[in-house]
Backbone bond lengths (Angstrom), bond angles and torsions (degrees), N, CA, C in turn:
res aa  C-N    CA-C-N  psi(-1)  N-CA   C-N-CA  omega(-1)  CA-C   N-CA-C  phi
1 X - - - 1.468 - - 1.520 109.20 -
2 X 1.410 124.84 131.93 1.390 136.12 -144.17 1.832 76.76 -81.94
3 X 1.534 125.36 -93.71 1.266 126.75 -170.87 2.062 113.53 -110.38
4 X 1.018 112.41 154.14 1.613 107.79 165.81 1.544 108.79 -89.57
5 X 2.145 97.34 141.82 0.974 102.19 -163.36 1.481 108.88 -97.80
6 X 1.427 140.68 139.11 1.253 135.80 -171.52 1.503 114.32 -102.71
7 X 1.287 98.69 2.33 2.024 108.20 -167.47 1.053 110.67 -168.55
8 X 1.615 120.76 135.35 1.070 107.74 -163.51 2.019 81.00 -148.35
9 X 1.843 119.09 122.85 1.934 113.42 175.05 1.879 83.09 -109.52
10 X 1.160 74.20 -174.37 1.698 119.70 176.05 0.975 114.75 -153.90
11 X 1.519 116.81 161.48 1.830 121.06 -164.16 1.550 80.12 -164.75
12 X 1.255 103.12 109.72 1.596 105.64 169.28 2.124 103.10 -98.77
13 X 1.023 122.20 0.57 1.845 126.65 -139.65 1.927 87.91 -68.60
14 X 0.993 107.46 -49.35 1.996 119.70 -159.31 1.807 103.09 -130.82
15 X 1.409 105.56 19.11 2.197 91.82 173.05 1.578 83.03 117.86
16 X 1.751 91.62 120.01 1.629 101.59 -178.89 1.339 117.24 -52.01
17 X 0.896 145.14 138.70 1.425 155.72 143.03 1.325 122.18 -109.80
18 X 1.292 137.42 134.22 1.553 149.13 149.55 1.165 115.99 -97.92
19 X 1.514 108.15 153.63 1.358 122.45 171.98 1.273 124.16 -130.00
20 X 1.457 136.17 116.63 1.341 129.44 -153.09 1.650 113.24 -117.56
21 X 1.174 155.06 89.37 1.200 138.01 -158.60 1.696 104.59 -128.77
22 X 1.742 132.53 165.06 0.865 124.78 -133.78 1.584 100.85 168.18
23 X 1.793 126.51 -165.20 1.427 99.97 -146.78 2.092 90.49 -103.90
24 X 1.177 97.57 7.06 1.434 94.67 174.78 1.712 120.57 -70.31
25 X 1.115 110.71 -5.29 1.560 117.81 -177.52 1.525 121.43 76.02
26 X 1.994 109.23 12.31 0.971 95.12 159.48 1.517 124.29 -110.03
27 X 1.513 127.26 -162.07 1.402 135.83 163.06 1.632 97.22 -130.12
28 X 1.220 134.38 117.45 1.674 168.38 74.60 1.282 97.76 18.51
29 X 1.230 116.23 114.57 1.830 115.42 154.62 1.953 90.77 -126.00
30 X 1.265 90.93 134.63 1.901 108.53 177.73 1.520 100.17 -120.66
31 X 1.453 107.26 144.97 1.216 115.77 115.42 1.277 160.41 -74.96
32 X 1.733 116.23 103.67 1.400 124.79 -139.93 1.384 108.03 -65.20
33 X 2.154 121.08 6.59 1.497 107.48 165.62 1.620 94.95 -96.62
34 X 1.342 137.88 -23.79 1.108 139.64 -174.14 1.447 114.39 -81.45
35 X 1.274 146.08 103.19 1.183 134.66 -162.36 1.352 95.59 -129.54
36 X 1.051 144.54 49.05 1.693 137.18 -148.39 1.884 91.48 -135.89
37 X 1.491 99.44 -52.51 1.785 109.27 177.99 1.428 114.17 179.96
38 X 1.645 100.23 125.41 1.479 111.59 -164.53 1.942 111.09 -33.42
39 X 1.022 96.74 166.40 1.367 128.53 -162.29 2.274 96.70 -96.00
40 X 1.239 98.37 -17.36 1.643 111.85 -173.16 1.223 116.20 -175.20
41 X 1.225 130.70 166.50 1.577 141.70 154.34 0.928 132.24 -159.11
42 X 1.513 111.60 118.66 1.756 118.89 -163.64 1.627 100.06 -93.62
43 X 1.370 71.52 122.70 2.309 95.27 -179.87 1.633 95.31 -84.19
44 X 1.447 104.79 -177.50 1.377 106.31 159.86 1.493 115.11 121.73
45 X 1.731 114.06 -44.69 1.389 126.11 -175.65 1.489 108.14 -70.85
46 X 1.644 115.76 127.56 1.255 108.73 162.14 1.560 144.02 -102.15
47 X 1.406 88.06 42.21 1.502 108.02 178.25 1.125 111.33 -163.95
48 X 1.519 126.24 176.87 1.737 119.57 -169.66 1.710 109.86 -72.71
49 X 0.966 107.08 149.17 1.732 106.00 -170.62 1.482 99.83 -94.81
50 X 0.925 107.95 115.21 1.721 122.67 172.28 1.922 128.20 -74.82
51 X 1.238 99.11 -6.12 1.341 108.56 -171.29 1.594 110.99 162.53
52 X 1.714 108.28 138.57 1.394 125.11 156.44 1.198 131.95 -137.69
53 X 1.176 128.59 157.68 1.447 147.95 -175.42 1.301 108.34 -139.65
54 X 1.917 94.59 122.83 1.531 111.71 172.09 2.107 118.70 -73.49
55 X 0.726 102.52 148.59 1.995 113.15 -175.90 1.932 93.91 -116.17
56 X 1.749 93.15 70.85 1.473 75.85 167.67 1.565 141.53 -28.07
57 X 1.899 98.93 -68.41 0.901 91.81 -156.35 1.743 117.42 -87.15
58 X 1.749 105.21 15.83 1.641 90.83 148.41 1.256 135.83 -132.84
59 X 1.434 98.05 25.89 1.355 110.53 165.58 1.132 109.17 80.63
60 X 1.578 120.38 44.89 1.176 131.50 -177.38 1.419 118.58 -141.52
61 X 1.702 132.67 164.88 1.200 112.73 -162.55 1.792 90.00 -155.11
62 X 1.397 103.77 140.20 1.484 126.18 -171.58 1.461 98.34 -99.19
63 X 1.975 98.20 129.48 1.601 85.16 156.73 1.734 103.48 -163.99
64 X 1.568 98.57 152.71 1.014 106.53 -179.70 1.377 156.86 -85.75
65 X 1.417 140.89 78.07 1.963 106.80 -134.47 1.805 96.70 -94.61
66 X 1.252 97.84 -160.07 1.415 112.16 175.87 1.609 123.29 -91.09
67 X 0.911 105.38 3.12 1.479 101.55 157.38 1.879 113.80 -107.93
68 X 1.355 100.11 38.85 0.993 98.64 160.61 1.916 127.34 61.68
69 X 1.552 109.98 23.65 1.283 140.16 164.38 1.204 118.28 -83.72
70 X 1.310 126.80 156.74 1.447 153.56 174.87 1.329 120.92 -130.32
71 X 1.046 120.22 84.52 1.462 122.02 156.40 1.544 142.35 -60.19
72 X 0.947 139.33 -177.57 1.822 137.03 153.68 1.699 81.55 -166.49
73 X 1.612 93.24 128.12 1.339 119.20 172.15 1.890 120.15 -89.11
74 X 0.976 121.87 -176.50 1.501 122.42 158.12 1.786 96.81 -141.01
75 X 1.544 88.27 124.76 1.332 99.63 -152.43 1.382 82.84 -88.92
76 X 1.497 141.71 -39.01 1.138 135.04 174.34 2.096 128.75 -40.49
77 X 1.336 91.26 -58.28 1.671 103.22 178.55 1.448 96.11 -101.17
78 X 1.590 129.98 14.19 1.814 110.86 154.45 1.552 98.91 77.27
79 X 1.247 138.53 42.05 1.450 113.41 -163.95 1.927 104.62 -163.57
80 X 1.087 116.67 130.23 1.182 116.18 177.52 1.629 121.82 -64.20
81 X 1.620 125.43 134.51 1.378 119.20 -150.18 1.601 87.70 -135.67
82 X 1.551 132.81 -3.34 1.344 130.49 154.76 1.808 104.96 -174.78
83 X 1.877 84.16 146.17 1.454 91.56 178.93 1.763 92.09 -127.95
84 X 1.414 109.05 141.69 0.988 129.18 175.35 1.972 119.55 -134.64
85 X 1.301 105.07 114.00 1.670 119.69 -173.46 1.612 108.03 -132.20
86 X 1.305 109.19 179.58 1.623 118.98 -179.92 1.553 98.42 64.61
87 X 0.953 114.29 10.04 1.750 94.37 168.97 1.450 120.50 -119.79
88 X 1.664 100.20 34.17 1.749 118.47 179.28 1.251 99.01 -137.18
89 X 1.423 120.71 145.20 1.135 133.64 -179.79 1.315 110.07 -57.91
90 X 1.465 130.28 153.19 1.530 147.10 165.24 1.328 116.87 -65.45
91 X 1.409 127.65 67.21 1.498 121.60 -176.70 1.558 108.31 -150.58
92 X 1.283 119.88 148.13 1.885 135.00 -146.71 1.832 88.20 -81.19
93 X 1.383 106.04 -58.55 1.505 101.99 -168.05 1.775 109.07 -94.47
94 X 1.032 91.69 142.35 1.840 86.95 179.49 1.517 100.33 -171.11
95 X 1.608 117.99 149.91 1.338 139.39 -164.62 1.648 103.85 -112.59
96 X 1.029 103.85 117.77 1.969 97.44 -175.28 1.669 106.40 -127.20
97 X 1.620 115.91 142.28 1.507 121.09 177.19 0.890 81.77 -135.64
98 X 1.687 107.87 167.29 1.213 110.68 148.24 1.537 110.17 -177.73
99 X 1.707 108.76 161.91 2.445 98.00 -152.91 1.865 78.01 -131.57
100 X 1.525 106.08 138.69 1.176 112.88 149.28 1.490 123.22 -104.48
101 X 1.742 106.38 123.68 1.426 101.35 169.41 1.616 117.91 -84.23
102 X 0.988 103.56 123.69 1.599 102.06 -172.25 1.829 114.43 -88.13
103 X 1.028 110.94 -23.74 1.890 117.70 163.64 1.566 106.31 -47.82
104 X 1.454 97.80 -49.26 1.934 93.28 -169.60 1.731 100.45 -127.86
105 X 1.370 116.74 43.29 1.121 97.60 159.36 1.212 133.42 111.22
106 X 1.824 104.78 -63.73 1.640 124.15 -154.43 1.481 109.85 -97.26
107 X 1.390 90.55 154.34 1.673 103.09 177.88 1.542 98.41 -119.24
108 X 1.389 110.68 127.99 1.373 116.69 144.36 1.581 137.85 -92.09
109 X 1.109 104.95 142.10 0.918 112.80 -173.08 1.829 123.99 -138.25
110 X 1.594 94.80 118.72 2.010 88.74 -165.98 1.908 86.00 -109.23
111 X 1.391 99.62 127.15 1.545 113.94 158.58 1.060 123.34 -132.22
112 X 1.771 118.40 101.15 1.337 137.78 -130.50 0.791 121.20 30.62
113 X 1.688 119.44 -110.47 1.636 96.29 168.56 1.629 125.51 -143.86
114 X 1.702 88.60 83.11 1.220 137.87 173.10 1.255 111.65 -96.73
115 X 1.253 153.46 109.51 1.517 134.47 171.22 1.754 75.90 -119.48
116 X 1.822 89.92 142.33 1.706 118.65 172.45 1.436 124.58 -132.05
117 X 0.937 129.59 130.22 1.882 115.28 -173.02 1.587 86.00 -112.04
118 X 1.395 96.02 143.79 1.899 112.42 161.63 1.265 93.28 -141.40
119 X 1.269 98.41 134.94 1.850 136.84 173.33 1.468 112.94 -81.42
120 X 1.562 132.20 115.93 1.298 119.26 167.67 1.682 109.69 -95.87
121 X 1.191 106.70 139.01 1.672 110.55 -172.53 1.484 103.89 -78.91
122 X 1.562 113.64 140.45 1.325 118.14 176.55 1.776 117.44 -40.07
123 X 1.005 96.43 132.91 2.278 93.30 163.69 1.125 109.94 -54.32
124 X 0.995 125.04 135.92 1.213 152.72 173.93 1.842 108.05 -67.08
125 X 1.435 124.52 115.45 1.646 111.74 -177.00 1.363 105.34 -91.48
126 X 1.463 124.43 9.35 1.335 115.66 -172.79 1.308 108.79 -114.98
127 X 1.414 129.86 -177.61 1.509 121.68 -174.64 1.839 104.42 -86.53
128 X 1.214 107.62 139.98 1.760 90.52 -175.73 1.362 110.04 -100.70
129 X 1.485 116.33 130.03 0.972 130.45 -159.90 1.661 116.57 -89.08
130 X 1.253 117.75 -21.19 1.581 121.28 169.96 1.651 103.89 -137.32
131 X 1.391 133.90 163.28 1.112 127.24 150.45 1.239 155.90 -56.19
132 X 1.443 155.23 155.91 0.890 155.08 -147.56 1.950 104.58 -144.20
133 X 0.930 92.88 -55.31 1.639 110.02 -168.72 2.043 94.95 -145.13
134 X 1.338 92.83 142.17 0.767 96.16 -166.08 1.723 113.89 -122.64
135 X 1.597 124.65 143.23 1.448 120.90 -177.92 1.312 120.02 -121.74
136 X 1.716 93.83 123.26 1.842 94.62 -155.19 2.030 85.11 -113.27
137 X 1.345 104.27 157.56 1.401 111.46 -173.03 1.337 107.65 -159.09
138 X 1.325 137.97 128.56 1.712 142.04 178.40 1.297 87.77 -112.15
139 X 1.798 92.52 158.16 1.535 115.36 -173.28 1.564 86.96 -156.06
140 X 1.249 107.01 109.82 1.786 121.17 147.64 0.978 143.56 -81.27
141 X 1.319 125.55 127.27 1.685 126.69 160.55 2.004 118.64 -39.80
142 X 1.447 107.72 115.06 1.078 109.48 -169.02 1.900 122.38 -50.82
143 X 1.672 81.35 -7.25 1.713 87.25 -167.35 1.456 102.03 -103.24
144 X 1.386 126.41 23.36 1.328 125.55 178.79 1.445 104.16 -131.87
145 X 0.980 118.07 161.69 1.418 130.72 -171.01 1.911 108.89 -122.39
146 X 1.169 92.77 144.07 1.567 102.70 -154.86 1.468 121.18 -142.62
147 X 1.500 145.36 113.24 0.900 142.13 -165.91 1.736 125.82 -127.62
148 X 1.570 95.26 110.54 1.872 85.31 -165.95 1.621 100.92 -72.96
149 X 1.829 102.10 129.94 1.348 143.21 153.64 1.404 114.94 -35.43
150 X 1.517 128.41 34.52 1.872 113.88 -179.55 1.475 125.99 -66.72
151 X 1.456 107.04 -3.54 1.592 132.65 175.53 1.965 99.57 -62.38
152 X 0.976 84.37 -38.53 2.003 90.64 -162.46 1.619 91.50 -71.52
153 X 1.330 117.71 -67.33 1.504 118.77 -175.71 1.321 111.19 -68.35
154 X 1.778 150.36 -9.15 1.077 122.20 -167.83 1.371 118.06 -103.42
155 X 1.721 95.05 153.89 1.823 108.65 -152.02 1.149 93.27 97.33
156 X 1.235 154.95 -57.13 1.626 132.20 -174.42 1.524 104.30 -128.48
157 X 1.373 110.19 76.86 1.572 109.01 169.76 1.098 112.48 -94.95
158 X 1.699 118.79 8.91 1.680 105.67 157.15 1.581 111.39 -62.13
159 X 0.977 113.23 -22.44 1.743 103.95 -166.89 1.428 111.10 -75.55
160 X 1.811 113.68 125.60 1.253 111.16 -173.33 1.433 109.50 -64.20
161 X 1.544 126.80 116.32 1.270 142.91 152.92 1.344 131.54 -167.94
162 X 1.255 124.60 147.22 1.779 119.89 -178.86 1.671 92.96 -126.47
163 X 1.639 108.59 145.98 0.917 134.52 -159.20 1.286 110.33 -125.32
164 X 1.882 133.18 120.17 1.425 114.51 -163.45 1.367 105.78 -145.80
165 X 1.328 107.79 126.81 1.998 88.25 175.31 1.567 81.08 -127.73
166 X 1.688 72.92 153.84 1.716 109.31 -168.12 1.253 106.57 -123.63
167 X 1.217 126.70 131.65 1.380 126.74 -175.67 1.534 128.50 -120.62
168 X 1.343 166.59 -163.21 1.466 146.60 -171.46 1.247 98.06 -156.80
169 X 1.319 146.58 47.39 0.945 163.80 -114.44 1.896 126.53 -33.37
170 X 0.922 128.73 -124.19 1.474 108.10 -159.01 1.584 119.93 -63.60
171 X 1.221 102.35 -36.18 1.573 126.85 175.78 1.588 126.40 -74.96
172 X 2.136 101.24 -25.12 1.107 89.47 -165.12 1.343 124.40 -112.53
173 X 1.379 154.35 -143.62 1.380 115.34 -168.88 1.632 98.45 -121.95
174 X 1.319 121.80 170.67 1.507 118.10 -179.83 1.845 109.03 -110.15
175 X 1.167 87.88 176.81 1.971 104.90 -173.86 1.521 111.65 -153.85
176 X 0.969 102.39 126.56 1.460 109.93 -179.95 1.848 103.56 -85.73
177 X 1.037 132.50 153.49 1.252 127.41 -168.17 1.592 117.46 -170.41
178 X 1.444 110.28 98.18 1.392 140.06 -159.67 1.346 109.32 -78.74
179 X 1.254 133.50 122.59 1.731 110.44 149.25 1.584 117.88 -126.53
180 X 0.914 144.39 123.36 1.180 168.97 -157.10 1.339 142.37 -86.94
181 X 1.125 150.22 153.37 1.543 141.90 -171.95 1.400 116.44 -151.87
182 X 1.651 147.02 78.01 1.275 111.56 -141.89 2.142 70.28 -125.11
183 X 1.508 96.78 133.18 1.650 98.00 -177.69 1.222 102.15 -73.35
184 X 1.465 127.23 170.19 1.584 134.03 162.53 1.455 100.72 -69.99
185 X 1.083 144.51 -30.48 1.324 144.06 177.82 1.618 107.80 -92.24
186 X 1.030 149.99 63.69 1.453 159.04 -172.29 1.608 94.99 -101.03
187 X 1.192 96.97 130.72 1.778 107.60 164.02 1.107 86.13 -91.67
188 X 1.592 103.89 156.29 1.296 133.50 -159.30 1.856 107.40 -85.80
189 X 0.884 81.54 -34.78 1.808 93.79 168.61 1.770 108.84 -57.47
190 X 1.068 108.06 -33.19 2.079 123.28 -150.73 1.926 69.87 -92.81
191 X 1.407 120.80 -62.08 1.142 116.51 -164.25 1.624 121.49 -33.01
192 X 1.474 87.07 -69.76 1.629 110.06 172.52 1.379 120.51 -57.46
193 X 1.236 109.33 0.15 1.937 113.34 175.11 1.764 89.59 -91.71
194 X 1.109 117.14 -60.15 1.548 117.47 -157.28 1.375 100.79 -73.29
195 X 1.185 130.82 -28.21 1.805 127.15 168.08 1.171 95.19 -72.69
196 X 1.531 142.48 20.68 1.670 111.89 -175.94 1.572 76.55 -122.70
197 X 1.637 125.27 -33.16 0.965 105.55 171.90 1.452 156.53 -72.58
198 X 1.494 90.99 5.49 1.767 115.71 -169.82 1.389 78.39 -97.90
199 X 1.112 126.20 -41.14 1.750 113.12 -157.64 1.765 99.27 -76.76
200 X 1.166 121.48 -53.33 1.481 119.95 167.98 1.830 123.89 -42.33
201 X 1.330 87.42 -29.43 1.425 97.96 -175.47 1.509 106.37 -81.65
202 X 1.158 122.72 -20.95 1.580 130.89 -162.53 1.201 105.38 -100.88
203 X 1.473 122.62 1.86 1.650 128.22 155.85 1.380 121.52 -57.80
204 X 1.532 109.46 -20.59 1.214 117.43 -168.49 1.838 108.05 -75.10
205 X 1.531 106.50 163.21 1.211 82.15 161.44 1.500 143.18 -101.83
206 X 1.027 113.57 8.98 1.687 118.71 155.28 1.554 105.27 -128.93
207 X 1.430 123.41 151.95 1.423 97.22 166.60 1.932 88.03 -157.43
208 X 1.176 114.04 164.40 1.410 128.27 156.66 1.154 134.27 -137.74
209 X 1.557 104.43 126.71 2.160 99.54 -166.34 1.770 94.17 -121.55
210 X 1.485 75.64 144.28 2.073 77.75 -166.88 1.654 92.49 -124.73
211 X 1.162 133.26 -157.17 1.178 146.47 175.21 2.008 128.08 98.36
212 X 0.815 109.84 176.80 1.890 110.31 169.92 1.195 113.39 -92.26
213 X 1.305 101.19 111.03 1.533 110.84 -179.44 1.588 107.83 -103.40
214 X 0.748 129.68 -13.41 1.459 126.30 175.63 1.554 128.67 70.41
215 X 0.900 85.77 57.81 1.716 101.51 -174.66 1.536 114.86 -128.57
216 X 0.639 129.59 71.58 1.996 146.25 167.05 0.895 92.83 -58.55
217 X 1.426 153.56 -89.24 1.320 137.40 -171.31 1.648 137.82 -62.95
218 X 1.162 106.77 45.71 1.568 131.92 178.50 1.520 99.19 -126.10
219 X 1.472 118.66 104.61 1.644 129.32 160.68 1.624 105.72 -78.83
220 X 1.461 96.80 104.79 1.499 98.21 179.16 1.556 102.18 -75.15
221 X 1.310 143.22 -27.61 1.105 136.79 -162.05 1.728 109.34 -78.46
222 X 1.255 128.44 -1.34 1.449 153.32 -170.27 1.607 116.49 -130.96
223 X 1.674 92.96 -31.05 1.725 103.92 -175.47 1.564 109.58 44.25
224 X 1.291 99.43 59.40 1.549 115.98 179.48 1.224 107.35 -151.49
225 X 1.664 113.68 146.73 1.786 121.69 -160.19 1.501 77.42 -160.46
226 X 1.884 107.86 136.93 1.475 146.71 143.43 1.152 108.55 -27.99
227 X 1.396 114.90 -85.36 1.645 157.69 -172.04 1.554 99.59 -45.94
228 X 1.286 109.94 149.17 1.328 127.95 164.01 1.538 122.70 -68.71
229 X 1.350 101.14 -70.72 1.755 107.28 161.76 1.486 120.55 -37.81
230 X 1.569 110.74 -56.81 1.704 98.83 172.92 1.610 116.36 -49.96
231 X 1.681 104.97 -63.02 1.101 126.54 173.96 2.131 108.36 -19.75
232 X 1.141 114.53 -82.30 1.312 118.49 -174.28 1.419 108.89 -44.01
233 X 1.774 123.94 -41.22 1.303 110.74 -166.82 1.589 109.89 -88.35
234 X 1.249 109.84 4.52 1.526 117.00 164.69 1.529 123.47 -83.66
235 X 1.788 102.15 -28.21 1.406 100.17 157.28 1.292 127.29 -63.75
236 X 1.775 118.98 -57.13 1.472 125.95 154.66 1.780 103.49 5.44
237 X 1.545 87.49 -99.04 1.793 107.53 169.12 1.185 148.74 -4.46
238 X 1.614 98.93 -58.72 1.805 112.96 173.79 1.876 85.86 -100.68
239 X 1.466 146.49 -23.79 1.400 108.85 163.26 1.011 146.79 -55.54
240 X 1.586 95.96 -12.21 1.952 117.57 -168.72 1.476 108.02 -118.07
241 X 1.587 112.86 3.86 1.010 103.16 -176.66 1.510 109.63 56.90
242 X 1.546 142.81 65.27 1.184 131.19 163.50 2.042 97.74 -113.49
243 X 0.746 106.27 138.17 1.482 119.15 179.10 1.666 105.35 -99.61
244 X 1.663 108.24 132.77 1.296 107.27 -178.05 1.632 112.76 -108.22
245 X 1.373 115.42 109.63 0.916 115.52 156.48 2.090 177.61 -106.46
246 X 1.760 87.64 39.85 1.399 118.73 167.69 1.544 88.41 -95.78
247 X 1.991 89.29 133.82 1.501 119.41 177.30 1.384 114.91 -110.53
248 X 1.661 106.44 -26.07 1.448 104.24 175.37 1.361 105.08 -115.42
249 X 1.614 100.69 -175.50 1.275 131.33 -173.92 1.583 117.71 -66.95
250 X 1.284 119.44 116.05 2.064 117.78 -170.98 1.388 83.59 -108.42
251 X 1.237 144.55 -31.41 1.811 98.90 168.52 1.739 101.01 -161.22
252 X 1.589 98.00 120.93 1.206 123.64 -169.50 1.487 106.00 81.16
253 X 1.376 123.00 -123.91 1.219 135.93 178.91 1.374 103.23 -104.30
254 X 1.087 143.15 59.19 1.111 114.29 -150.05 1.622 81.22 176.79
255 X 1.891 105.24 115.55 1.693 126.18 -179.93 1.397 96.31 -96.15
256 X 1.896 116.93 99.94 1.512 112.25 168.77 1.338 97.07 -110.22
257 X 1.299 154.17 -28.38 1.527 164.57 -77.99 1.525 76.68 -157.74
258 X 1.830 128.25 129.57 1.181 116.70 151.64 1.323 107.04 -163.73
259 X 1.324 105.07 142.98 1.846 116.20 165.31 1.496 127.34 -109.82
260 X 0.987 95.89 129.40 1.586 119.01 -165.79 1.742 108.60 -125.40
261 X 1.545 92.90 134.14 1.334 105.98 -169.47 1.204 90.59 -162.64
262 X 1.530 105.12 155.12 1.485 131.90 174.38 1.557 121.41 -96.48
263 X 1.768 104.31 -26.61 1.672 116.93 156.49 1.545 111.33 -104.08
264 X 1.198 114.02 74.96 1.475 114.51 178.62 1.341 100.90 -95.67
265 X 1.364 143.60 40.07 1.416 137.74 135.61 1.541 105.30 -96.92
266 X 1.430 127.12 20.52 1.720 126.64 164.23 1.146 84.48 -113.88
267 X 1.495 149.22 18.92 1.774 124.16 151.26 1.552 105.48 -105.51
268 X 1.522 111.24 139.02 0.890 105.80 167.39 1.839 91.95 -135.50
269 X 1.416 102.90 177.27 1.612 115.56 146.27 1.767 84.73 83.80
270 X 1.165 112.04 15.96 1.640 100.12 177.57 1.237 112.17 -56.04
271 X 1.836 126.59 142.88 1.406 133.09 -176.51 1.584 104.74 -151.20
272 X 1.050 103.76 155.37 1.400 121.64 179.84 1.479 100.57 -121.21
273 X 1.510 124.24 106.43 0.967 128.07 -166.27 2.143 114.33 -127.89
274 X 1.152 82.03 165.40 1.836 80.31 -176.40 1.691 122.83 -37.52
275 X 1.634 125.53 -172.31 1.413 104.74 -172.56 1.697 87.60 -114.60
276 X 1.558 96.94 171.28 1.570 120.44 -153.82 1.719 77.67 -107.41
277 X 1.932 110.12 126.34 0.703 85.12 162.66 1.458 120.17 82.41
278 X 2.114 108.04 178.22 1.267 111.02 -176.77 1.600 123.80 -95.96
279 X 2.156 98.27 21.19 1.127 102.90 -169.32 1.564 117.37 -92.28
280 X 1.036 125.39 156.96 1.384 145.69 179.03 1.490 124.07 -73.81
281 X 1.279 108.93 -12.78 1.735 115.59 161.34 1.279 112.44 -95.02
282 X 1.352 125.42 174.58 1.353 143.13 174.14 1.077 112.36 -84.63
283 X 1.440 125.97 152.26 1.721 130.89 160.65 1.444 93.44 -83.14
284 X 1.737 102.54 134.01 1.342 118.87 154.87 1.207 112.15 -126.86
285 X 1.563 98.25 121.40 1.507 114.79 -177.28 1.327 116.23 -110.21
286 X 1.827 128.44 172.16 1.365 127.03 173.96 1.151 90.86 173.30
287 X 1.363 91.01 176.80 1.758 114.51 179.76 1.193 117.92 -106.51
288 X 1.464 124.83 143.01 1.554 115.92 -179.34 1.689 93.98 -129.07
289 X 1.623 107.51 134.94 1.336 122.64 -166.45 1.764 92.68 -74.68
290 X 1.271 158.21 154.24 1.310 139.99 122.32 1.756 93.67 -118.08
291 X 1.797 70.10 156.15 2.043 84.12 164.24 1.806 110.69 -100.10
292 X 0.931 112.39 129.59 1.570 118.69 175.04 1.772 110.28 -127.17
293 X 1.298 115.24 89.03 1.166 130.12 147.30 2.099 99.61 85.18
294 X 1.041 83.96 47.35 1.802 100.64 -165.58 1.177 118.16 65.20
295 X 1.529 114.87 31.22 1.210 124.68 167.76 1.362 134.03 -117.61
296 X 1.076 126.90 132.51 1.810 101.05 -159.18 1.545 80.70 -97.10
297 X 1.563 113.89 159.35 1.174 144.73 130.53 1.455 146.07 -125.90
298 X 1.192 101.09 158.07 1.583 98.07 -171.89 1.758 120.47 -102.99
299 X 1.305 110.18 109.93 1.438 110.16 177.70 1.732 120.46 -52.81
């Protein structure tokens, strides 16, 4: 037997489905006439998943692992659409339930004896035009080796970002490599977590942080900002020496989309390209030079 399973839902609402998860770190969705090999499998968890719960009615599925994470999946495109942690106590042994009411929303949740309610906000029927929450995801070249960064985010893993260094193996050189989410509505507290983390991150010795930071009022061509908020993350910037390099506009008139690096002669081919999708920013694409084992490649 490949892994033991610790949880096992069903969703009879729209065509049976199960979901089976266990200490391998994945989630299994079957069809209970197909028993030969799941129907999907949601990657992503970094620890054994202790429990799930299906969200009939949006086609979504809750689950829990042992390091004390919260997910909600999209059971449709296979893919995690929010992770939520730090809002459970720090302790080895612990007892967890938990009931979704789906009329109004809420999930409970008792961990020991903690009971917590979280509210999911209605879907939205219209197309959404800026973000709210944000979904960050890395994808590697199978021939590189890669290690997620939870050192950089922990103690504040509310702050939207994933942290990744990639390495080329014995010979070849490594990169730390950030991507980011900073809302237009950021408490100032959330702010100052994710500027502490670019600056921690910029110890490294190469690194690149990409993402929407939300700053319209930052003239990169002057590297000068009015505003306070711009203002500080421009200090960040020229302390670490990170060089920004998006020149145009990712949505409307308006440069929020940016990559920053300290070896910005390994980007080339930078573009500002059409939007992905029903979203409202631009694709920004490029090339990143790495060396892998006296070999260059291109990310």
């Amino acid at each position: 037997m490949e892994a033991a399973a610790f949880t096992a839902e069903r969703r009879e609402d729209s065509g049976a489905i199960e979901a089976t998860a266990g200490i391998d770190h994945k989630i299994c969705l079957w069809n209970p006439y197909v028993v030969s090999k799941p129907t999907g499998i949601l990657q992503g968890n970094m620890a054994s998943v202790i429990t799930v719960k299906f969200i009939a009615s949006r086609k979504q599925l809750f689950s829990f692992s042992k390091d004390k994470v919260l997910r909600i999946w999209d059971i449709h495109h296979q893919m995690c659409i929010q992770r939520i942690a730090g809002i459970f106590p720090k302790t080895q042994e612990f007892q967890l339930s938990f009931y979704f009411y789906e009329p109004h929303g809420r999930l409970f949740l008792s961990f020991n004896n903690q009971l917590s309610v979280l509210e999911m906000k209605k879907e939205a029927s219209k197309r959404v035009t800026s973000h709210e929450k944000a979904i960050i995801f890395y994808q590697v070249k199978s021939c590189l080796k890669s290690t997620l960064k939870e050192d950089i985010s922990e103690g504040n893993e509310e702050v939207e970002s994933i942290w990744v260094e990639i390495h080329g193996g014995k010979n070849g050189n490594k990169i730390l490599i950030g991507v980011c989410y900073k809302p237009p509505n950021i408490t100032e507290i959330m702010e100052s977590l994710l500027l502490k983390q670019i600056d921690e991150a910029a110890t490294h010795n190469e690194v690149l942080v990409m993402g929407d930071f939300n700053y319209p009022d930052i003239n990169w061509e002057t590297e000068t900002c009015e505003t306070h908020k711009g203002s500080r993350f421009l200090l960040i910037t020229k302390k670490n020496y990170l060089s920004q390099l998006v020149q145009n506009p990712t949505r409307g008139a308006a440069l929020l989309d940016l990559i920053l690096s300290n070896r910005p002669d390994r980007i080339t081919n930078l573009q500002v390209v059409g939007h992905l999708g029903n979203s409202d920013h631009n694709i920004v694409q490029f090339h990143l030079s790495f060396t892998r084992s006296h070999k260059n490649t291109e990310l």
